[in-house]
C-alpha positions as CSV (number, residue, x, y, z in Angstrom):
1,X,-74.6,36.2,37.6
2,X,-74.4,34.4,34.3
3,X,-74.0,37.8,32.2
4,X,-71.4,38.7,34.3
5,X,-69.7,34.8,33.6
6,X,-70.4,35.9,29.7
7,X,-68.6,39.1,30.2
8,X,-65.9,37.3,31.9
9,X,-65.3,34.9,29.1
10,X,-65.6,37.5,26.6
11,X,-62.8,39.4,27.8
12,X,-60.8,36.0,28.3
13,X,-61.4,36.2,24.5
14,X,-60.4,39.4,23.8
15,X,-57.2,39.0,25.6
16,X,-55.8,35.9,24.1
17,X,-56.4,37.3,20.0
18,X,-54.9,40.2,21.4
19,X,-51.7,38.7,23.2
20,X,-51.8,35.8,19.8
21,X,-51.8,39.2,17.4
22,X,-49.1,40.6,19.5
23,X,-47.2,37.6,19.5
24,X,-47.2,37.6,15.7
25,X,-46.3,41.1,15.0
26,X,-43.1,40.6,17.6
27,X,-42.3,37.7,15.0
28,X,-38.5,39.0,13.5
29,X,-38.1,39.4,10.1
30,X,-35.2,37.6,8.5
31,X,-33.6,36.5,5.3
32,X,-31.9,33.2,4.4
33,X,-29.9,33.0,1.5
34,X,-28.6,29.6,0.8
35,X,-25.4,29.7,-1.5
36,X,-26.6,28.1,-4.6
37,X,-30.2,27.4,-6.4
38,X,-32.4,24.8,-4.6
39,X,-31.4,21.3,-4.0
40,X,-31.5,18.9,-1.5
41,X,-28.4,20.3,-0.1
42,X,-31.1,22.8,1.5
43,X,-34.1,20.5,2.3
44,X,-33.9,21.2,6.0
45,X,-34.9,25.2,5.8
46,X,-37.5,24.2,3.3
47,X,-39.0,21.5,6.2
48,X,-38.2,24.3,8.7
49,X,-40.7,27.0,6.5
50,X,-42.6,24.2,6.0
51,X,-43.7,23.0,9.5
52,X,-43.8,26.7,11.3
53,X,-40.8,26.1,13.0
54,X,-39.0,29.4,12.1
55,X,-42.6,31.1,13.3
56,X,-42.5,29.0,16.6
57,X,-39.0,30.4,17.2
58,X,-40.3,33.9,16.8
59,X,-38.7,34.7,13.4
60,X,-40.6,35.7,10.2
61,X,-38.1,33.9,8.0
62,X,-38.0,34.4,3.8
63,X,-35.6,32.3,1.7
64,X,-34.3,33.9,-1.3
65,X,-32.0,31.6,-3.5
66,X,-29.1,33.4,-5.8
67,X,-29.3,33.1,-9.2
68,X,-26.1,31.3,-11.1
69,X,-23.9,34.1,-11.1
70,X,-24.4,35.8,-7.7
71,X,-22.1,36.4,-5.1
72,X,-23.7,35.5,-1.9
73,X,-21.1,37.2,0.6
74,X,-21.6,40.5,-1.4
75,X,-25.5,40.3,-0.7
76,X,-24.8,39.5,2.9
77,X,-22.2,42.3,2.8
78,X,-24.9,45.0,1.1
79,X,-27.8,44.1,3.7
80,X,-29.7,42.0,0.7
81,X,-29.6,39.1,3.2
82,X,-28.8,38.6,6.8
83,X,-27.8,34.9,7.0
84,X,-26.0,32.8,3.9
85,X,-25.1,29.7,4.1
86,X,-21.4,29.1,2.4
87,X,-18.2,26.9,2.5
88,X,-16.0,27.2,5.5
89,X,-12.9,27.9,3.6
90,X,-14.9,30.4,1.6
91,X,-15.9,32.3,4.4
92,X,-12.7,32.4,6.3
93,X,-11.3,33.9,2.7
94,X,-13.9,36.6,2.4
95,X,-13.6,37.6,6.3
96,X,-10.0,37.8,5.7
97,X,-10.5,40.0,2.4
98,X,-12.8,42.4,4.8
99,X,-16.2,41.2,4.7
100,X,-16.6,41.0,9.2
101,X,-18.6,37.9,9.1
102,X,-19.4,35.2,11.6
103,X,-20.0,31.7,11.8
104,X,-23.5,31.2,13.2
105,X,-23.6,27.2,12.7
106,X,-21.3,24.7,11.3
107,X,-23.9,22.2,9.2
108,X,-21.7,19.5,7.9
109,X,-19.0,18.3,9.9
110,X,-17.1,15.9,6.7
111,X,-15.7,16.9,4.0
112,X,-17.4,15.8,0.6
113,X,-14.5,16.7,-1.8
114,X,-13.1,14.0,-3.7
115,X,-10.7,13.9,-6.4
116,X,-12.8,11.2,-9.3
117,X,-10.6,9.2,-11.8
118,X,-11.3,6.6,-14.3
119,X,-10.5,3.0,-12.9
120,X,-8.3,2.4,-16.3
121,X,-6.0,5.3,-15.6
122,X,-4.9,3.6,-11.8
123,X,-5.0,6.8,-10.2
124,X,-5.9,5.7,-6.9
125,X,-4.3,7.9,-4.5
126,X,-3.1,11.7,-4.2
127,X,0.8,10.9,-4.8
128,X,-0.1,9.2,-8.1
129,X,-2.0,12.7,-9.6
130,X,1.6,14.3,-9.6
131,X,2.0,16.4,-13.5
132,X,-1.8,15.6,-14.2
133,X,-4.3,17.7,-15.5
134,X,-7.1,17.8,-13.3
135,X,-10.4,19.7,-13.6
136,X,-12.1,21.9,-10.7
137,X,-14.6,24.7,-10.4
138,X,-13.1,27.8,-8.9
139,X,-14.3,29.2,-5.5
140,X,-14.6,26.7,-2.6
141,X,-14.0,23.5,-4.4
142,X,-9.7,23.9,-5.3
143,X,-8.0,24.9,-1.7
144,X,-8.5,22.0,0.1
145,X,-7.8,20.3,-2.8
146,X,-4.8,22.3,-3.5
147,X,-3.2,21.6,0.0
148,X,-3.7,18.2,-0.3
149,X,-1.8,17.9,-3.4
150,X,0.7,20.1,-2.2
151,X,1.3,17.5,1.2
152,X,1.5,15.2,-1.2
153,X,4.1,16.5,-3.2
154,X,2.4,17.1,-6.1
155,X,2.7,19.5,-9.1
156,X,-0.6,19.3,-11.2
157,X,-2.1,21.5,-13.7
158,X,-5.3,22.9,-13.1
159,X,-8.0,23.2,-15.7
160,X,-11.6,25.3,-15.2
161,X,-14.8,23.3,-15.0
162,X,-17.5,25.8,-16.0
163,X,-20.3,24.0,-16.5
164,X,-20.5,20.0,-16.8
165,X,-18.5,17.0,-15.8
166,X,-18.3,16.0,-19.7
167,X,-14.3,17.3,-19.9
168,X,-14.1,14.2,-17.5
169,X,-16.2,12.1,-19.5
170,X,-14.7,12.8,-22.7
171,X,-11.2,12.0,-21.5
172,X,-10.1,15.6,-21.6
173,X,-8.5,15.6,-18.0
174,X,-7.0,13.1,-16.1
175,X,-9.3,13.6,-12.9
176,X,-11.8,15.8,-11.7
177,X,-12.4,17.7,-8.3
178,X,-16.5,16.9,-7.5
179,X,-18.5,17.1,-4.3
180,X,-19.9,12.9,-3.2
181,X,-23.2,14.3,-2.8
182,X,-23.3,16.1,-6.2
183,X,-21.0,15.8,-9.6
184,X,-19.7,12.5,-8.4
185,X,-23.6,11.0,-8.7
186,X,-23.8,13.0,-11.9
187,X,-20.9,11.4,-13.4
188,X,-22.6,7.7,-12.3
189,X,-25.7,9.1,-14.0
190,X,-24.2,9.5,-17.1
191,X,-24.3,5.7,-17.7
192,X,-20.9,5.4,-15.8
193,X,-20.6,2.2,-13.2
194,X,-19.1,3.2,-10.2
195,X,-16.8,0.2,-10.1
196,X,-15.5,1.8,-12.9
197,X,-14.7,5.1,-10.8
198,X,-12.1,5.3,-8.2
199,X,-12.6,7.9,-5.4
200,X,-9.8,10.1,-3.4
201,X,-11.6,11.6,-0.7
202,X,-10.1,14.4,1.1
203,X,-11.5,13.6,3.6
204,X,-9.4,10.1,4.4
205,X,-6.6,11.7,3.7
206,X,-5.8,14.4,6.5
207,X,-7.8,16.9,4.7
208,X,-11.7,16.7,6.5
209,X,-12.5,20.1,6.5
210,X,-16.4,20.3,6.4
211,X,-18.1,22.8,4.3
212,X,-21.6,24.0,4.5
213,X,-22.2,26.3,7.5
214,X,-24.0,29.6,8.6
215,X,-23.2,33.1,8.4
216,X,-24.2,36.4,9.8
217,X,-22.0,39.8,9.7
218,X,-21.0,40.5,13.3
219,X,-23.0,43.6,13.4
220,X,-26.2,41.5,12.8
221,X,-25.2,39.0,15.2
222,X,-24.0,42.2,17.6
223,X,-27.8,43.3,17.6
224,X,-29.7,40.3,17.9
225,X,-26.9,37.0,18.6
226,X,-30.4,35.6,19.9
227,X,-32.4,35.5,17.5
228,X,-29.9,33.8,15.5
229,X,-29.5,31.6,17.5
230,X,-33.2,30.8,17.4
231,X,-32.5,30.9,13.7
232,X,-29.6,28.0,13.9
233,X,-31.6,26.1,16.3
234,X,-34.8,26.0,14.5
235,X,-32.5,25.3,11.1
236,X,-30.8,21.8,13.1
237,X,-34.4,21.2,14.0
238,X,-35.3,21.4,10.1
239,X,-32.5,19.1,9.3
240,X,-33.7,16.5,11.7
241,X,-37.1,16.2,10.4
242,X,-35.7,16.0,6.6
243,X,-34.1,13.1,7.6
244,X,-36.6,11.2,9.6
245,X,-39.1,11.6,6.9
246,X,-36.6,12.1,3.3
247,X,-40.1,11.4,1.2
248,X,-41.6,14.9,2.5
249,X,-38.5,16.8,2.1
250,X,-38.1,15.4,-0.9
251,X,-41.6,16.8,-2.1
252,X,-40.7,20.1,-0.8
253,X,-37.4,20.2,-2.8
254,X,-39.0,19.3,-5.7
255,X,-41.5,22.1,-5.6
256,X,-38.6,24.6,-5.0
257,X,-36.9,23.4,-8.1
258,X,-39.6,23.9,-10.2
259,X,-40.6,27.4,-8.5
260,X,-37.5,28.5,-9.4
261,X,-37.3,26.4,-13.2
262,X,-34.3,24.5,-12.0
263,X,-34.2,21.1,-13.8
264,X,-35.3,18.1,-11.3
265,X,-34.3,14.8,-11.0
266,X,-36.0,13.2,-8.2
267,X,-33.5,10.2,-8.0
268,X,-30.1,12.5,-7.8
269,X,-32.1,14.7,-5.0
270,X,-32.4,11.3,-3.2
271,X,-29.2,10.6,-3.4
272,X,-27.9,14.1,-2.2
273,X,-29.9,14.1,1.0
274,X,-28.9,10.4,1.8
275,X,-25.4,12.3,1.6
276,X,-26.2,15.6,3.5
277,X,-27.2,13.3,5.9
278,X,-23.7,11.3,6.5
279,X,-21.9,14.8,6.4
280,X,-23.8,16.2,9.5
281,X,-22.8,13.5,11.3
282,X,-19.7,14.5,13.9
283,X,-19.0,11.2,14.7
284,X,-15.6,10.9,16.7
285,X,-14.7,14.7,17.0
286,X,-15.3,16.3,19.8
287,X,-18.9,18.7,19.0
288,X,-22.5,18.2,18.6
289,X,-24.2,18.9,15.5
290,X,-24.3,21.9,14.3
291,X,-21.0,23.3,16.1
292,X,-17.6,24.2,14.5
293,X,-14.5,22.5,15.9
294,X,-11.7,24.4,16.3
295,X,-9.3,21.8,14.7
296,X,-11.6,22.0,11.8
297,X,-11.2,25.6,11.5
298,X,-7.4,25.9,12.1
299,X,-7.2,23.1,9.2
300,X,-9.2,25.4,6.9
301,X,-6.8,28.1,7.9
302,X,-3.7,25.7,6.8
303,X,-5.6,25.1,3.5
304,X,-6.5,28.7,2.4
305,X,-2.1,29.2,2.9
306,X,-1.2,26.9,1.3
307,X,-3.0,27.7,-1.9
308,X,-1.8,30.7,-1.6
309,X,-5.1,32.7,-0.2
310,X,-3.6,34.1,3.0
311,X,-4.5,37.6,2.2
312,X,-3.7,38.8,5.5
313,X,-5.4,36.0,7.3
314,X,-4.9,36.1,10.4
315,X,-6.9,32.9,12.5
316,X,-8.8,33.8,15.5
317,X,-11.0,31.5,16.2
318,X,-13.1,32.8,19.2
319,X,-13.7,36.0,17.1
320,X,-14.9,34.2,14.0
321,X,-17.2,31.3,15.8
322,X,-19.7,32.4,17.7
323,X,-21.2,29.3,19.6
324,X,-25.3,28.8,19.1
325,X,-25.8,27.4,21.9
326,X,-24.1,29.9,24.2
């Protein structure tokens, strides 16, 4: 009887590396492209790639950063990709300019725009930035902005940041449009206290539209919405590890950057994630993490308008969010 028992086992054996091998080859491939080089502002799909748990979801996932200059919704729109994290606003603009995308996830749930003046100028609230020069970078950062200024009552004039905050620093504008979790910290960097910064958050001043969130073209989601939304849980579940252990994600972030020869400086990273962190939270609206509310999305709607980047829209709301957890 016992080389029958052997048998027995062997073909036990044979038949879990065979189901384990079929397992893995059922593994969909899939690729993330985040919307700028790596940061902090991404640590959660490096812990994600890091502790298997794209694999455990089933998906063979690469992540393949831009460089400087790409668009990210034209690789999503030529196939290059088929998720890209991007700025609401942005991708309501680029659906309603044709590209059929779909929001997969909503990420952060705040807004981390904020107007940045010099405490000597007592600028201290939207109404007093009426005829000033401010600085912004183009795409994603000036409509919210814009319509805030605009409820306001304000006329400004708008100058092009390309690069740095140094126009700021130099005394060449009067204020400057940065992100809290980025330029703002850059500025303070720069040897600048922040008590001698004042901050206008859009965010406290009816204007909380969130920003970073997931995207798929509907025919990708069409074909597969549940592997995506294997993709979008596994993501959250990326995020949620980052921040229960920031030390590890920061390691992993810091071996990204230098992957991809992107200049590191370990204490801004630390203060980004602290940041990322705050903006996930939903706190009194009515959704759980990684959900997009529909107030949120009608306000980005309101925004794109009234800086004059209707294009067409027209704001459906069902048809542009579809739900991960459904």
């Amino acid at each position: 009887m016992r080389p029958l028992k052997s048998l027995s086992v062997l073909i036990f054996l044979i038949a879990c590396l065979l189901n384990s091998s079929a397992g893995q080859s059922q593994q969909i491939p899939l690729t993330f492209t985040p919307h700028w080089m790596p940061q902090a502002q991404f640590a959660g799909y490096y812990v994600a790639i890091d502790k298997g748990y794209y694999k455990e979801a089933g998906l063979d996932v690469t992540i393949r950063h831009p460089s400087a200059t790409e668009n990210v919704v034209e690789s999503l729109r030529k196939g290059e990709c088929d998720v890209i994290s991007l700025f609401l606003v942005t991708a309501i603009e680029a659906r309603a300019k044709g590209t059929d995308m779909v929001n997969i996830g909503q990420l952060s749930q705040n807004s981390a725009l904020l107007f940045v003046t010099k405490a000597t100028s007592g600028l201290t609230k939207p109404a007093d930035l009426n005829g000033k020069r401010i600085g912004s970078w183009e795409a994603g950062f000036r409509e919210v902005p814009v319509a805030l200024l605009h409820a306001a009552g304000c006329q400004v004039t708008w100058v092009p940041i390309v690069s740095t905050v140094n126009l700021f620093l130099q005394g060449g504008i009067d204020a400057m449009v940065v992100m809290l979790y980025n330029e703002y910290d850059v500025i303070i960097n720069c040897g600048v206290n922040e008590d001698e910064l004042n901050r206008i958050l859009c965010s406290e001043h009816g204007f909380n539209v969130p920003e970073d969130g997931l995207y798929a073209l509907s025919d990708t989601y069409k074909k597969n919405p549940d592997a995506l939304r294997r993709f979008t849980e596994a993501t959250l579940r990326g995020w949620e590890t980052a921040f229960a252990d920031k030390k590890y994600a920061l390691d992993l972030v810091s071996k990204e950057m230098k992957r991809a020869h992107v200049p590191s400086n370990m204490a801004h990273q630390s203060w980004m994630l602290d940041k990322m962190e705050e903006l996930f939270q939903p706190g009194t609206k009515p959704v759980k993490k990684g959900e997009l509310w529909e107030d949120d999305y009608r306000k980005a709607c309101e925004s794109l308008v009234t800086a004059g980047q209707d294009t067409g829209l027209k704001p459906d709301f069902q048809s542009f969010y579809m739900n991960p957890k459904k």
